[in-house]
Structure formats: C-alpha cells, structure tokens
C-alpha positions as CSV (number, residue, x, y, z in Angstrom):
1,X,7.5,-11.2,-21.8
2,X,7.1,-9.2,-19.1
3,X,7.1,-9.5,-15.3
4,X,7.1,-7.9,-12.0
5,X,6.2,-8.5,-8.1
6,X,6.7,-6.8,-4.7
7,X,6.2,-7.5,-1.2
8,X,5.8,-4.6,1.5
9,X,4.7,-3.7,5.2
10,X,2.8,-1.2,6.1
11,X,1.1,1.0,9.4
12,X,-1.5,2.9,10.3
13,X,-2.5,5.4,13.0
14,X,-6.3,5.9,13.4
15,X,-8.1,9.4,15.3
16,X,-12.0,8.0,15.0
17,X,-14.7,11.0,14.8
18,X,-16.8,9.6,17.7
19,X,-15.5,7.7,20.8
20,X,-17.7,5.0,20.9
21,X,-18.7,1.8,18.3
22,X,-20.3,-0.6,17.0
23,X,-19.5,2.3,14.4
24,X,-17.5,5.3,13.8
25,X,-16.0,7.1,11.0
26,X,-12.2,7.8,11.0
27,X,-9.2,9.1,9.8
28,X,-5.1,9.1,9.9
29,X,-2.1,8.7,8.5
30,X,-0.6,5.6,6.6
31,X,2.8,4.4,5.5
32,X,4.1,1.9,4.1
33,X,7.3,0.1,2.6
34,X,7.7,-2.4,-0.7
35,X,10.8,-4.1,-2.3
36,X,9.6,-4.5,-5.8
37,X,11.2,-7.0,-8.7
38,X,11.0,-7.3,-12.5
39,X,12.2,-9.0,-15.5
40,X,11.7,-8.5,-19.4
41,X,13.4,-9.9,-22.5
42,X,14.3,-6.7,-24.0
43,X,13.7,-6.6,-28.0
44,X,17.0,-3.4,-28.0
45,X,19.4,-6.1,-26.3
46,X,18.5,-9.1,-29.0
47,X,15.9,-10.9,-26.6
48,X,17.9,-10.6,-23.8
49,X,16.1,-11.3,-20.6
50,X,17.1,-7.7,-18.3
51,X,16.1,-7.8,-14.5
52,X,15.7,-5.4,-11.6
53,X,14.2,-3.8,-8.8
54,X,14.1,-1.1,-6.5
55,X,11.9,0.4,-2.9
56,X,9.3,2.3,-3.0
57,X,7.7,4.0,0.1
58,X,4.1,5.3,0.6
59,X,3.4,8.0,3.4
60,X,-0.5,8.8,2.9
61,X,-3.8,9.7,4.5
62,X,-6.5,7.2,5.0
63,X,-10.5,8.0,5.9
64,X,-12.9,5.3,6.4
65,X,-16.0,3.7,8.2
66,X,-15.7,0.8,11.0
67,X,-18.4,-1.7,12.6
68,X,-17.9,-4.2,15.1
69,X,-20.1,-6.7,14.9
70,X,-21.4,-9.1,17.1
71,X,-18.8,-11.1,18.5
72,X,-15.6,-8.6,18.2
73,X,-15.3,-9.4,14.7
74,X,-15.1,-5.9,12.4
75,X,-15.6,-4.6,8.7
76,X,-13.6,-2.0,7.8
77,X,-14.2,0.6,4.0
78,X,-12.2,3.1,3.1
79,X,-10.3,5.2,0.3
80,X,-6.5,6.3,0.7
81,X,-4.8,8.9,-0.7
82,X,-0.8,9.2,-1.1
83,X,2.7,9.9,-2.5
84,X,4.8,7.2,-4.6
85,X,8.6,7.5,-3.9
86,X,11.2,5.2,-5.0
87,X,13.9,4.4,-6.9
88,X,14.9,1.8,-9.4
89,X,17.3,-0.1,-11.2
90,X,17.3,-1.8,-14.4
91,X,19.7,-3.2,-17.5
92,X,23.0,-0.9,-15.1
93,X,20.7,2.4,-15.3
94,X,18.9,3.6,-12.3
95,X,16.4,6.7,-11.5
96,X,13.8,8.1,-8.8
97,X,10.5,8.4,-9.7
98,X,7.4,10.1,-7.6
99,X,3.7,9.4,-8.4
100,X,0.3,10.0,-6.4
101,X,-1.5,6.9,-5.2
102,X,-5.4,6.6,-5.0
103,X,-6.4,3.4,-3.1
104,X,-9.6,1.1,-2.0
105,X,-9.4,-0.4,1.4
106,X,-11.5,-3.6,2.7
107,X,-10.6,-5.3,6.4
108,X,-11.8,-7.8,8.4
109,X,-10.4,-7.7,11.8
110,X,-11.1,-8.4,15.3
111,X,-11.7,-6.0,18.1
112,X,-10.5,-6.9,21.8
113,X,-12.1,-5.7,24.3
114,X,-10.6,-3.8,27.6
C-alpha cells in the first residue's frame, strides 16, 4: 500500500503581448510552494507502515492565451515550464532531489473592470 498528498500556493506575474482584450496572448513567470506527505508499508521493514514528507518549490515560466467574455468572466490555456526542488524525508533518511516540470493550465476567472 502506497500513499501520498500535498497541498501548495502558488503566484504568477503576467507581461500580455497586446494591451488590449477581449484577448491577448501572454507570458511570465510562476512560483510556487507545496508541503507534500506519504506513507507505505515497507516489504524490507516486515510490513511496517513508514511515513514522511518534505517541500518542494516550483519557480517557472508560463505562456498562454486569455479571453474575457461577455460579462467579465475569462478563460484562460496555457503550458508551463519549470524546475522541481525539494527535499525529503523518509523511514530517518533524507535527500534533495531536482526534476523539470511540464504543465497544462485551464482558468476560469473574472476580470474587474477600472
């Protein structure tokens, strides 16, 4: 048996390629932050059920497409690009790991208007 979760925050910083909507490409970069958890009954320590955890941060680019639709309401695609770094901790042995990240991206959102 084997599980694992993780919870995180994240931010973004967006520079869009034309100043006006209902649409514009965009890019910028993204970070983000996520305490991550796991257990496993190890078969080396006679069934043994062995937990830990560890952070992992994400600093990244982003590049995507927005529209605002009628209404304020927006749809957001998009593709990121990043670093893995973070550290674990399992069974009283630690270590660092680094990794590169592809990602999807899908929002729905609201625009205000100024």
């Amino acid at each position: 048996d084997y599980s694992s979760s993780a919870i995180g925050v994240g931010a973004d910083y967006r520079f869009y390629f034309e100043p006006t909507c209902p649409k514009t490409a965009y890019w910028g970069p993204t970070a983000s932050i996520m305490i991550a958890s796991t257990s496993y009954k190890s078969p080396i320590a006679g069934g043994k059920t062995e937990t830990g955890g560890g952070i992992i941060l994400y600093p990244g680019a982003e590049l995507g497409y927005q529209w605002i639709l009628d209404g304020g309401f927006t749809v957001d695609v998009g593709g990121m690009l990043g670093l893995y770094l973070g550290s674990v901790s399992v069974a009283g042995g630690s270590g660092g790991f680094t990794g590169v990240g592809l990602g999807i991206k899908l929002g729905l959102g609201y625009a205000f208007k100024s």
